[in-house]
TORKOL-4160 file (C-alpha; in steps of 0.2 Angstrom, whole numbers, padded with zeros to 4 digits, m for minus):
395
<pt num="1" X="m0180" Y="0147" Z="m0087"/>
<pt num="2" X="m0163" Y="0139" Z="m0089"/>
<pt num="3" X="m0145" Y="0144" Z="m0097"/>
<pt num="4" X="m0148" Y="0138" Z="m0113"/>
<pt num="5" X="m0163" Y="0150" Z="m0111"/>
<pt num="6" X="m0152" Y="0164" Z="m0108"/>
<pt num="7" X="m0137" Y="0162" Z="m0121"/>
<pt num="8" X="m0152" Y="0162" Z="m0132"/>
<pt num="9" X="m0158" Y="0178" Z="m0128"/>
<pt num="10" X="m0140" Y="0185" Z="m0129"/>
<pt num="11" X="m0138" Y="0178" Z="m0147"/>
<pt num="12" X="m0142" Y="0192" Z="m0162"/>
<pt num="13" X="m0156" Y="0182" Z="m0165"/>
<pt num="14" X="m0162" Y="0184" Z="m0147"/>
<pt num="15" X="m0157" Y="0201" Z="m0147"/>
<pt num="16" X="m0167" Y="0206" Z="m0162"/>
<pt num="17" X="m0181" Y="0200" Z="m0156"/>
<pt num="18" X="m0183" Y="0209" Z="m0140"/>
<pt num="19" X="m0178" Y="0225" Z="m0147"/>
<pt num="20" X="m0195" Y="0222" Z="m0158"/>
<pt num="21" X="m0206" Y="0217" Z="m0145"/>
<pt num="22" X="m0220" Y="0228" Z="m0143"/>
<pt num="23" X="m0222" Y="0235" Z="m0125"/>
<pt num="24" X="m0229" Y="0221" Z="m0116"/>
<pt num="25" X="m0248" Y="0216" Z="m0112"/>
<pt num="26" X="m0256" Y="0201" Z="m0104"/>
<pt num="27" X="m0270" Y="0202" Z="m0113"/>
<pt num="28" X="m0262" Y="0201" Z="m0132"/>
<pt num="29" X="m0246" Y="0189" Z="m0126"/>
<pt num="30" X="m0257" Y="0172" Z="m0131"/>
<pt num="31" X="m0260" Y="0180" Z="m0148"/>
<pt num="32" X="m0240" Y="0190" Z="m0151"/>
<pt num="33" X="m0236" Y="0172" Z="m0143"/>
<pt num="34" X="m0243" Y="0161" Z="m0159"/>
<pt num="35" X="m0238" Y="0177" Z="m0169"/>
<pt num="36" X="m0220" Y="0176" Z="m0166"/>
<pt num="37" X="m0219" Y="0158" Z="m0168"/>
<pt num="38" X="m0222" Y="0157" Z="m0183"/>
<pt num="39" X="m0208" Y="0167" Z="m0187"/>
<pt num="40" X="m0195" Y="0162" Z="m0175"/>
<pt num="41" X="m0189" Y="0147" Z="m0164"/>
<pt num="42" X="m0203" Y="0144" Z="m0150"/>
<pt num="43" X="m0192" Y="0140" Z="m0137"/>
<pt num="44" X="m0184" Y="0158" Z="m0139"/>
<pt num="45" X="m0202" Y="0166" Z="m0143"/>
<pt num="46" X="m0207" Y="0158" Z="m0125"/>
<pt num="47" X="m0192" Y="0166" Z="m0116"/>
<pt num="48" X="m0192" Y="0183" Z="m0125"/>
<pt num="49" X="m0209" Y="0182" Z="m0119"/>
<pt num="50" X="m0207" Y="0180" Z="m0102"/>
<pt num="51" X="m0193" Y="0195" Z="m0103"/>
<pt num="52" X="m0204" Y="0205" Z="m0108"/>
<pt num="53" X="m0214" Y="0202" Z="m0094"/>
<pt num="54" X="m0203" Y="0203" Z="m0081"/>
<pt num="55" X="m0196" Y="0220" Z="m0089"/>
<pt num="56" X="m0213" Y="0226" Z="m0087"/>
<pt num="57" X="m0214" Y="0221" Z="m0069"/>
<pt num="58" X="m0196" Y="0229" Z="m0064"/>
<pt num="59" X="m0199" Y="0245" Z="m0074"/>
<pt num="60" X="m0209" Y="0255" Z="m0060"/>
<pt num="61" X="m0195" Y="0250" Z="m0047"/>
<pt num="62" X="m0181" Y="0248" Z="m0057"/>
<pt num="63" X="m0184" Y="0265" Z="m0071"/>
<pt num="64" X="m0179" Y="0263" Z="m0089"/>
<pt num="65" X="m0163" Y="0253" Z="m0089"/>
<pt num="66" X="m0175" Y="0239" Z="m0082"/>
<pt num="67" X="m0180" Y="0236" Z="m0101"/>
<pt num="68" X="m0162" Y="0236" Z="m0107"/>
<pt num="69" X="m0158" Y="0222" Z="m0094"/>
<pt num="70" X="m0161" Y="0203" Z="m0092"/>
<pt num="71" X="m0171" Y="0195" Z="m0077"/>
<pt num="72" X="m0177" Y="0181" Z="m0067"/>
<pt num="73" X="m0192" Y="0180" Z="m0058"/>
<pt num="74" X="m0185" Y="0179" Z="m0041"/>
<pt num="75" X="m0171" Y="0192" Z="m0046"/>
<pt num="76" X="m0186" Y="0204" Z="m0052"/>
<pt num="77" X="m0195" Y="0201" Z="m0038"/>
<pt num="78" X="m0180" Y="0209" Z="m0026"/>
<pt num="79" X="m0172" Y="0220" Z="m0036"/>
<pt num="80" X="m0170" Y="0235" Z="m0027"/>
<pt num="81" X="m0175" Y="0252" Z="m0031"/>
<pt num="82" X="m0165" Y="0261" Z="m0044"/>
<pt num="83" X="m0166" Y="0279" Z="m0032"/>
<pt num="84" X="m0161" Y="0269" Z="m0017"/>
<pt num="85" X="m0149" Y="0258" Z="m0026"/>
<pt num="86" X="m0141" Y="0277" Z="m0032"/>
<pt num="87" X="m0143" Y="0282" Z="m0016"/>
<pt num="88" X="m0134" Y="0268" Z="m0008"/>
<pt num="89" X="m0118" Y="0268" Z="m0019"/>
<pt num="90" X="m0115" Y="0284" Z="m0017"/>
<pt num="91" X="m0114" Y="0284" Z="0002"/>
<pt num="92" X="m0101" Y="0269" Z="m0002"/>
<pt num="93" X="m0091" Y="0284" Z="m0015"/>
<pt num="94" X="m0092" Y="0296" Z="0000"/>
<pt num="95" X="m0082" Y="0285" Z="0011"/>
<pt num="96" X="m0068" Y="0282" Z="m0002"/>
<pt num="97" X="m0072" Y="0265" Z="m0006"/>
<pt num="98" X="m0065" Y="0257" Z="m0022"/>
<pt num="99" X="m0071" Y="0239" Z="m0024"/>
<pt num="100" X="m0084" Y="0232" Z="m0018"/>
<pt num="101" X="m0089" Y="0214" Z="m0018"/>
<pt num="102" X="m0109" Y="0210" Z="m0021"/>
<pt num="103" X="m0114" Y="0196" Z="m0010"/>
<pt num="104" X="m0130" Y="0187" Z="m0019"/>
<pt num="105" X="m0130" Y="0201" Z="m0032"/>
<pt num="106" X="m0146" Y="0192" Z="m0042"/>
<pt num="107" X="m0148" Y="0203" Z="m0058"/>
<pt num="108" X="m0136" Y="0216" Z="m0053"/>
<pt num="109" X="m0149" Y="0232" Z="m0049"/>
<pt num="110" X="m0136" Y="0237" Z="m0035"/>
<pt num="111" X="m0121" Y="0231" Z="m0044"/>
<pt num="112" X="m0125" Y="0242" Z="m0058"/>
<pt num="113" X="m0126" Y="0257" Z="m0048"/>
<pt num="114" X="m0110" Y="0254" Z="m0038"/>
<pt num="115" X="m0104" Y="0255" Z="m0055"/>
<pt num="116" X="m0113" Y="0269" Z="m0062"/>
<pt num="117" X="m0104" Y="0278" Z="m0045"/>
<pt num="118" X="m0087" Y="0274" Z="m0052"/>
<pt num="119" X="m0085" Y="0260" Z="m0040"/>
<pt num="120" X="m0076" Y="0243" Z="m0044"/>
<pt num="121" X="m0087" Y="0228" Z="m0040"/>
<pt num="122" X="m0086" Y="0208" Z="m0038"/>
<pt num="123" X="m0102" Y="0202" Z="m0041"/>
<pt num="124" X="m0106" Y="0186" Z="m0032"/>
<pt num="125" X="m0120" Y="0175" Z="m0037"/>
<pt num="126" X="m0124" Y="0157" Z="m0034"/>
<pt num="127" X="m0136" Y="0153" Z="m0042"/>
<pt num="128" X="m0131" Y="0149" Z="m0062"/>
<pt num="129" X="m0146" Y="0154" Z="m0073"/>
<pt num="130" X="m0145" Y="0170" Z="m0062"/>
<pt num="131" X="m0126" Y="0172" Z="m0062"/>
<pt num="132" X="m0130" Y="0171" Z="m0082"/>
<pt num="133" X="m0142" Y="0184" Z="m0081"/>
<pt num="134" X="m0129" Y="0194" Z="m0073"/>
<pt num="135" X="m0114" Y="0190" Z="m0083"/>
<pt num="136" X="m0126" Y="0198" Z="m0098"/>
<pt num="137" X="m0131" Y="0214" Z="m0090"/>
<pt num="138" X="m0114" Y="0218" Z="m0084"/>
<pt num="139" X="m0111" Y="0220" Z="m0101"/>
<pt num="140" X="m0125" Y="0227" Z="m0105"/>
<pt num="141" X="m0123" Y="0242" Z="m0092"/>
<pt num="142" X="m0107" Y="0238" Z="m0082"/>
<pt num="143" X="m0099" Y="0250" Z="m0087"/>
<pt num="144" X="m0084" Y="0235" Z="m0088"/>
<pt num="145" X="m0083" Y="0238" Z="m0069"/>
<pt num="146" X="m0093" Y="0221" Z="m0064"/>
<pt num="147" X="m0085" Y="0207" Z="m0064"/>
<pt num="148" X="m0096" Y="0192" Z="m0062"/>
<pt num="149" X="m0090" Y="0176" Z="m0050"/>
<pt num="150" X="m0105" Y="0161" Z="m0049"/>
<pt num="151" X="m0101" Y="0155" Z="m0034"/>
<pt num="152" X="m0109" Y="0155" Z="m0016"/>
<pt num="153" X="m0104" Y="0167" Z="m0003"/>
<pt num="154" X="m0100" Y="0154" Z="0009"/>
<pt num="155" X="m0086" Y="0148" Z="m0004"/>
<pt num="156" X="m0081" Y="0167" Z="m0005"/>
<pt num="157" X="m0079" Y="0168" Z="0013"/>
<pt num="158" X="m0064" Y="0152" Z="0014"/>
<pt num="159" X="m0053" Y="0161" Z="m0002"/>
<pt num="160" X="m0044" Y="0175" Z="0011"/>
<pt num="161" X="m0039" Y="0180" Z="m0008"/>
<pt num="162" X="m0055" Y="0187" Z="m0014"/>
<pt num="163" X="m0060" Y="0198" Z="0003"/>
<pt num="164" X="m0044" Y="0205" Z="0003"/>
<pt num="165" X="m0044" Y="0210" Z="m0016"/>
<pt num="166" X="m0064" Y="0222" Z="m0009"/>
<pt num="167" X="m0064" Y="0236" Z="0004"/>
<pt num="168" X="m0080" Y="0234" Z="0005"/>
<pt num="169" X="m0095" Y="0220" Z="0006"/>
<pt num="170" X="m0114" Y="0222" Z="0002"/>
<pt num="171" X="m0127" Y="0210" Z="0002"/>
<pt num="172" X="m0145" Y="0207" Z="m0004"/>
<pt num="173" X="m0148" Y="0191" Z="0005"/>
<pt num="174" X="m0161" Y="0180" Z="m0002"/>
<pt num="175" X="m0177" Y="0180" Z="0007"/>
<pt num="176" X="m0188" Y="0169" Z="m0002"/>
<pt num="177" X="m0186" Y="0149" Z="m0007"/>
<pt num="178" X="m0198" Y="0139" Z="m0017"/>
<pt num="179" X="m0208" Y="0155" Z="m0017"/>
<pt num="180" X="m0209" Y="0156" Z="0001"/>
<pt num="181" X="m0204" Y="0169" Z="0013"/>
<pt num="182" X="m0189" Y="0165" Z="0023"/>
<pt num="183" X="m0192" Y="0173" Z="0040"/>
<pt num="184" X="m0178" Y="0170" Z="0049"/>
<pt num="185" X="m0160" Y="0180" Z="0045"/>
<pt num="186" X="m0152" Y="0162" Z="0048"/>
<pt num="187" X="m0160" Y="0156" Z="0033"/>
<pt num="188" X="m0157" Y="0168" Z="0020"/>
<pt num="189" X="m0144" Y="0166" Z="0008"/>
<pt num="190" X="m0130" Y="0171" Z="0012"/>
<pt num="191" X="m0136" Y="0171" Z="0031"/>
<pt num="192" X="m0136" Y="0188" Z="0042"/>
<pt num="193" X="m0122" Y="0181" Z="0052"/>
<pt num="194" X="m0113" Y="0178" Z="0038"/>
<pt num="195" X="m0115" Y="0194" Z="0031"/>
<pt num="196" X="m0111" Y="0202" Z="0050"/>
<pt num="197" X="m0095" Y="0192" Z="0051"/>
<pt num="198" X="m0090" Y="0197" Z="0033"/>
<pt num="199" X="m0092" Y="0214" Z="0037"/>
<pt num="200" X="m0082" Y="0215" Z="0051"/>
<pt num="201" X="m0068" Y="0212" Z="0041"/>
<pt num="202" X="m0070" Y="0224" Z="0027"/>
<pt num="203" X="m0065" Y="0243" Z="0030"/>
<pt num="204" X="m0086" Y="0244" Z="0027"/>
<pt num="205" X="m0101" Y="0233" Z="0023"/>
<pt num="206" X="m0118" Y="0235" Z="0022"/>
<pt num="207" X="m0132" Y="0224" Z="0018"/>
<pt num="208" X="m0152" Y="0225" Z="0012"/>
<pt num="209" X="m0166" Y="0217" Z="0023"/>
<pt num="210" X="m0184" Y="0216" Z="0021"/>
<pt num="211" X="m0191" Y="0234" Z="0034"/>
<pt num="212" X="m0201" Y="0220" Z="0044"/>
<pt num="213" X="m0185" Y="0213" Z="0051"/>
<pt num="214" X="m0188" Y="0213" Z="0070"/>
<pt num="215" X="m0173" Y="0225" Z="0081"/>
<pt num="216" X="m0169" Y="0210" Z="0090"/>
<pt num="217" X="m0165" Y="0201" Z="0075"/>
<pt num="218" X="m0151" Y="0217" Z="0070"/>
<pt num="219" X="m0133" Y="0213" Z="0075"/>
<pt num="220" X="m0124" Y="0223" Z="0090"/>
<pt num="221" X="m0113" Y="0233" Z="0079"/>
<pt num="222" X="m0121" Y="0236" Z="0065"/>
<pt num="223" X="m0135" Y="0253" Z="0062"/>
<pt num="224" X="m0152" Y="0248" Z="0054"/>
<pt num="225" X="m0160" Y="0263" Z="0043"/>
<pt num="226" X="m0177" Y="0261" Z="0036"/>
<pt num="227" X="m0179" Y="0268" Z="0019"/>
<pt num="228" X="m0197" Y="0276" Z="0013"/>
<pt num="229" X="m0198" Y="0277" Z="m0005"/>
<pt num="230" X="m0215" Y="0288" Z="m0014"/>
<pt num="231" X="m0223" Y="0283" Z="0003"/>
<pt num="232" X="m0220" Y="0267" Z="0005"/>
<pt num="233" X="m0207" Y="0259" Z="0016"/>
<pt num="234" X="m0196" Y="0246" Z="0004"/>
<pt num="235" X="m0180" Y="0242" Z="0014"/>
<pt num="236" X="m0170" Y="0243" Z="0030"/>
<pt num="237" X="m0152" Y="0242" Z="0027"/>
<pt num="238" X="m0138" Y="0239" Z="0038"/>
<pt num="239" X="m0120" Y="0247" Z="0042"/>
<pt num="240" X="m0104" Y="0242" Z="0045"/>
<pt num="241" X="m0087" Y="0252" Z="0049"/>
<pt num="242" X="m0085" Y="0266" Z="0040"/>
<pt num="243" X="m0101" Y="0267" Z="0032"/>
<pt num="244" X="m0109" Y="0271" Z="0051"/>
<pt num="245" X="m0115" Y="0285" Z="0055"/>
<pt num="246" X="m0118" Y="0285" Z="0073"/>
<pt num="247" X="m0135" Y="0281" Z="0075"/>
<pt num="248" X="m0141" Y="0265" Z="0079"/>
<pt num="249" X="m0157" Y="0269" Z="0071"/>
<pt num="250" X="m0163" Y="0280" Z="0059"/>
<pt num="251" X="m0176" Y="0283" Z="0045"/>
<pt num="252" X="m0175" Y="0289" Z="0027"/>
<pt num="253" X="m0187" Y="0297" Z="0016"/>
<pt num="254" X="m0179" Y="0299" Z="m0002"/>
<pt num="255" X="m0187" Y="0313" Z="m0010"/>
<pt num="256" X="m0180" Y="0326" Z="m0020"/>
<pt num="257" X="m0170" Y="0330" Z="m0006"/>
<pt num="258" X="m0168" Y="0312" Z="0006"/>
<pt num="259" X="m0170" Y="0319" Z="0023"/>
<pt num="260" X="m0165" Y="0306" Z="0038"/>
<pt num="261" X="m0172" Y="0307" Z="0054"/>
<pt num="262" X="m0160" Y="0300" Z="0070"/>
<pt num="263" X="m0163" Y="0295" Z="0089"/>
<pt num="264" X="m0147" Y="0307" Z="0095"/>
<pt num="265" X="m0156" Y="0306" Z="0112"/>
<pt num="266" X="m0171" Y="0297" Z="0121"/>
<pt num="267" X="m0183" Y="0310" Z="0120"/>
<pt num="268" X="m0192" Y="0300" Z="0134"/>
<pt num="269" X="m0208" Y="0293" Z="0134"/>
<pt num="270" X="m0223" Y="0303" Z="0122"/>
<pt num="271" X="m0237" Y="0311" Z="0132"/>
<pt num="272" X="m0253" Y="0301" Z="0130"/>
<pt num="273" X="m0269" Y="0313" Z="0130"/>
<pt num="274" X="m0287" Y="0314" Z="0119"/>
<pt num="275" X="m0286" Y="0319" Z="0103"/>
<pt num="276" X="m0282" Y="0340" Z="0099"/>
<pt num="277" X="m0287" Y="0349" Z="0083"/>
<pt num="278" X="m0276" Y="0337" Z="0070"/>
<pt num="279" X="m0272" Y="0320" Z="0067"/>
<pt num="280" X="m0251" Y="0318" Z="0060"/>
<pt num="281" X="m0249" Y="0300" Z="0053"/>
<pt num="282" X="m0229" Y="0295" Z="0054"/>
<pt num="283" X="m0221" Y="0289" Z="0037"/>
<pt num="284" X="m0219" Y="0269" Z="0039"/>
<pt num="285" X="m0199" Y="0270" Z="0040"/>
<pt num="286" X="m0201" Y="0280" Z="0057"/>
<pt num="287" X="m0211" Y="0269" Z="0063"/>
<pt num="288" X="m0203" Y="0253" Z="0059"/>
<pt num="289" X="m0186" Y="0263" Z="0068"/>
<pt num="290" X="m0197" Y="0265" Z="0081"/>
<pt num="291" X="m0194" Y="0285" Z="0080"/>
<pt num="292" X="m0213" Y="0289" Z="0083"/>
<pt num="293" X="m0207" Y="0299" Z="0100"/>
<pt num="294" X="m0195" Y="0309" Z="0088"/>
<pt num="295" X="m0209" Y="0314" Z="0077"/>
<pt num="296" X="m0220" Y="0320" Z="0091"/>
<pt num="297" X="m0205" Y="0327" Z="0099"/>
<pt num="298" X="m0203" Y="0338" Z="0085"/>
<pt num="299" X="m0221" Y="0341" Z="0083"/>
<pt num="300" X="m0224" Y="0347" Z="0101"/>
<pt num="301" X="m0240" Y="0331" Z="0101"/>
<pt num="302" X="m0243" Y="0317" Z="0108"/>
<pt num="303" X="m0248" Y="0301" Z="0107"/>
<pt num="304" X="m0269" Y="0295" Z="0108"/>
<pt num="305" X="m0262" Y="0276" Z="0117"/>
<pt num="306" X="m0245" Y="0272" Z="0120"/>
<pt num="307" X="m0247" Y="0257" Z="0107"/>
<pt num="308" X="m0253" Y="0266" Z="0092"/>
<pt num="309" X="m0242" Y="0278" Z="0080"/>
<pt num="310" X="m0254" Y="0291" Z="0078"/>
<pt num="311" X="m0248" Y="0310" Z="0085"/>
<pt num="312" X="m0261" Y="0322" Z="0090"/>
<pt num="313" X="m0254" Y="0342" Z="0091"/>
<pt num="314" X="m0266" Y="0357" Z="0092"/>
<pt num="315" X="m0252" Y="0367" Z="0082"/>
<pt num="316" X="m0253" Y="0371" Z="0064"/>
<pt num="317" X="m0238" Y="0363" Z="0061"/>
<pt num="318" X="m0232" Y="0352" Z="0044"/>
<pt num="319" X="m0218" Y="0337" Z="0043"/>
<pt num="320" X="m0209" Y="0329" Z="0030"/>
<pt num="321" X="m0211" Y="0312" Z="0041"/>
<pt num="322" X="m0232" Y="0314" Z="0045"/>
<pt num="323" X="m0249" Y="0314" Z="0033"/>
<pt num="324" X="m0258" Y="0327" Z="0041"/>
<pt num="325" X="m0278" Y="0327" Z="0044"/>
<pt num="326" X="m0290" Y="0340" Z="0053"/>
<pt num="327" X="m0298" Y="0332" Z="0067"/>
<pt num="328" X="m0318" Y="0336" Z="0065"/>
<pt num="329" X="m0327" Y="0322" Z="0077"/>
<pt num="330" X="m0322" Y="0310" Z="0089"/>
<pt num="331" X="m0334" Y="0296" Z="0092"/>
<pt num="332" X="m0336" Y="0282" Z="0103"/>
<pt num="333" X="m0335" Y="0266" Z="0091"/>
<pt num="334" X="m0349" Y="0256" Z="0085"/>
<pt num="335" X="m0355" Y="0252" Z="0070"/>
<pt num="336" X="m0372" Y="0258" Z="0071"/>
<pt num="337" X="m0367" Y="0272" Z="0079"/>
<pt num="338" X="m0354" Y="0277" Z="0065"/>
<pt num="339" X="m0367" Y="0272" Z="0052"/>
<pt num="340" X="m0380" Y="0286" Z="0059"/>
<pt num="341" X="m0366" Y="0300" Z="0060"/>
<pt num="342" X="m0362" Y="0295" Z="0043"/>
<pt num="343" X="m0381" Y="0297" Z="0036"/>
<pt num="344" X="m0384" Y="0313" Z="0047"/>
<pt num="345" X="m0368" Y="0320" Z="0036"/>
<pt num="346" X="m0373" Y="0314" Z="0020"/>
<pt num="347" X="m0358" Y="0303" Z="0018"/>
<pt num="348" X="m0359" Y="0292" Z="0004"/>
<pt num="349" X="m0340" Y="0290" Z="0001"/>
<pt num="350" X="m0326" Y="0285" Z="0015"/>
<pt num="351" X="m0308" Y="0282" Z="0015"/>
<pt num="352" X="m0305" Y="0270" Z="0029"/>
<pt num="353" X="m0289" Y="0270" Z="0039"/>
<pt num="354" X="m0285" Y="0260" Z="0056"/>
<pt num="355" X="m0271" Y="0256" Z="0069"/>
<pt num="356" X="m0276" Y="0246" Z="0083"/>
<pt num="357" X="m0290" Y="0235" Z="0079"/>
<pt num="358" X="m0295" Y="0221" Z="0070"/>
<pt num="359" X="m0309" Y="0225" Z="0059"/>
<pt num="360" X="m0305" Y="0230" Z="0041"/>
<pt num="361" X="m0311" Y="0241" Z="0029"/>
<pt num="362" X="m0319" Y="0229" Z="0018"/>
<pt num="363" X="m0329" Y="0220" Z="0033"/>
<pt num="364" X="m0334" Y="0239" Z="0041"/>
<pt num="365" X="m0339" Y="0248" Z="0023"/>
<pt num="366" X="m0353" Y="0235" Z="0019"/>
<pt num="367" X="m0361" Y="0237" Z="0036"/>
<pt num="368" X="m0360" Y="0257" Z="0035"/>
<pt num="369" X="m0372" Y="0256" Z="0018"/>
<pt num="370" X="m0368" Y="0273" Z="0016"/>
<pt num="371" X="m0380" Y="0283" Z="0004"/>
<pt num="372" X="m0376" Y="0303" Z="0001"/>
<pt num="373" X="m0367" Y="0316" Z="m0010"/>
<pt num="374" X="m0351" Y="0320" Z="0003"/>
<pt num="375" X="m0335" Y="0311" Z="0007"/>
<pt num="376" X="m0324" Y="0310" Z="0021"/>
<pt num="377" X="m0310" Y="0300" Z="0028"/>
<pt num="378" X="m0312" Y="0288" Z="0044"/>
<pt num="379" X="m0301" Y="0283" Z="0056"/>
<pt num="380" X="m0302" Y="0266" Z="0069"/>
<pt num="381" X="m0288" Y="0269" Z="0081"/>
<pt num="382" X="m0290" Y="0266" Z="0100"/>
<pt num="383" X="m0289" Y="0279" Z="0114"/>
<pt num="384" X="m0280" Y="0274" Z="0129"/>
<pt num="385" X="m0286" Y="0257" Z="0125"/>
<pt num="386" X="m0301" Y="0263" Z="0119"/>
<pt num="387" X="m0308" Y="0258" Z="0102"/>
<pt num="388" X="m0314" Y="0275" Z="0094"/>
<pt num="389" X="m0317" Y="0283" Z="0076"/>
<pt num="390" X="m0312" Y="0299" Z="0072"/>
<pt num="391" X="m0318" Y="0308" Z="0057"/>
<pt num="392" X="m0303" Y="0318" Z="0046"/>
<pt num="393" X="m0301" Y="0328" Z="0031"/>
<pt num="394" X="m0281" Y="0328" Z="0025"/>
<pt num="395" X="m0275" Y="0347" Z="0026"/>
């Protein structure tokens, strides 16, 4: 895809023929492909085709204004969430900010929603296919509150003009080159130091990291919150100034109601004891904050090793931060010995789940040969450096 590509797409011609596209499907694209062109220029059939599929591919994360806009395959591949990307601009309203300026802003997901908050933005993209992307869905839903600049950030950073015109930065750094994932925060574009010093000179700043990003890696003065979305954990984001909130590190489920969960204080070290009557498995965000003592805290449980995030209780107790199973049997781990448990129950159908040891499901399920009308759920953790398999049914 290239820019020619794009003022293609934004023609009436190119228009009009992705307002007729049909929903799109792998399966019929070779034969809508052929189709099309003989109707239309193949060059814009072949990039109305690959819109289409990214739209497709964005939808789920990005909701329905995903088919309004135009993509990239890298800018699909990091758009952000449309409920987190809400979520995250109007924390920025709340604060009072006015303009904010959109560091590696790709297709504009999160400039879009500063928008659609009220907020001015200056939306920063280097790369120039992408920047044209943008360019066109700032028209398409900006509201006329994005202004699009194809430039790097590094090049922002030397005009003093430019930061003073934002009272705010955010950033979606890069993470990816040449389809590979770029592991260290001094590689990404714009770099993490970058960002941070950046950020220390706006009123407030934040920026959107991949959840794995390693604490050590977070700078000094900024708080990292993880972010779990429909149970899966899709972002830690950092902040800056005014956007703090006096955690260094927190966890976020967004659900109808986003609940956050804080370390106010060290709750001290979790108990360690065998399993009691129920198994609570933490949401990923508050384990990647390392906030698994907070949730036993809360729980009144405790840990089965110190190593492994699973929290044991004997209460009946719920949390919006666990899954929660009913301990039936704890077993010594083996494979034979799993497997004739297994046939004694009648189990011919297992959920596996594991922390703490090596062996996956799809090496474990062939070697149960599991033959019988019941189903059950399996968990390989350790205790206290054990290796063990519990059996579980959710509650």
């Amino acid at each position: 895809m290239d820019t020619a590509a794009i003022t293609a797409l934004r023609s009436a011609a190119g228009r009009s023929l992705l307002a007729t596209l049909p929903p799109y499907d792998e399966a019929d694209a070779m034969r809508l492909s052929a189709e099309l062109r003989r109707k239309h220029d193949p060059d814009l059939v072949a990039a109305a085709l690959t819109q289409s599929r990214l739209r497709a591919a964005t939808a789920r994360r990005v909701g329905p204004l995903a088919g309004q806009l135009l993509w990239t395959p890298d800018a699909a591949q990091q758009a952000t969430r449309h409920e987190v990307a809400r979520w995250r601009a109007q924390r920025f309203a709340k604060v009072g900010v006015r303009r904010v300026l959109d560091l590696g802003a790709g297709a504009g997901s999160d400039a879009l929603a500063f928008a659609a908050a009220g907020l001015e933005v200056l939306a920063v993209e280097r790369d120039a296919v992408t920047a044209a992307v943008l360019t066109a869905n700032a028209e398409t839903a900006g509201a006329h509150r994005v202004e699009v600049l194809h430039a790097s950030a590094e090049e922002v950073a030397a005009d003093p003009g430019i930061l003073a015109g934002c009272d705010a930065i955010y950033a979606d750094p890069a993470r990816r080159r040449d389809g590979r994932r770029i592991l260290e925060p001094a590689g990404w574009s714009p770099s993490l130091g970058l960002v941070a010093e950046l950020a220390s000179r706006a009123r407030a700043g934040a920026a959107k990291v991949g959840p794995g990003i390693d604490h050590a890696e977070i700078p000094p003065e900024a708080e990292a919150e993880w972010i779990s979305h429909r149970g899966q954990v899709v972002e830690c984001c950092l902040w800056w100034g005014a956007l703090r909130r006096g955690a260094p590190r927190s966890a976020t489920l967004l659900d109808a109601e986003p609940r956050t969960l804080v370390a106010h204080a060290d709750p001290g070290p979790p108990l360690i004891a065998p399993p009691g009557q129920y198994l609570h498995e933490p949401d990923g965000a508050a384990i990647r904050a390392g906030l698994v003592a907070e949730v036993a805290a809360e729980l009144g449980g405790w840990l089965l090793d110190p190593t492994i995030a699973y929290v044991c209780c004997d209460t009946d107790l719920s949390s919006p931060w666990t899954r929660r199973y009913v301990i039936s049997q704890v077993l010594p781990f083996s494979v034979k010995g799993l497997r004739a448990r297994l046939r004694e129950l009648g189990v011919g159908r297992i959920t596996i789940k594991k922390r703490g040891t090596a062996l996956t499901p799809e090496q474990l399920r062939p070697q149960l040969r599991l033959d019988g009308p019941n189903e059950t759920t399996v968990v390989l953790t350790r205790i206290a450096g054990r290796p063990f398999a519990l059996l579980v049914t959710p509650a």
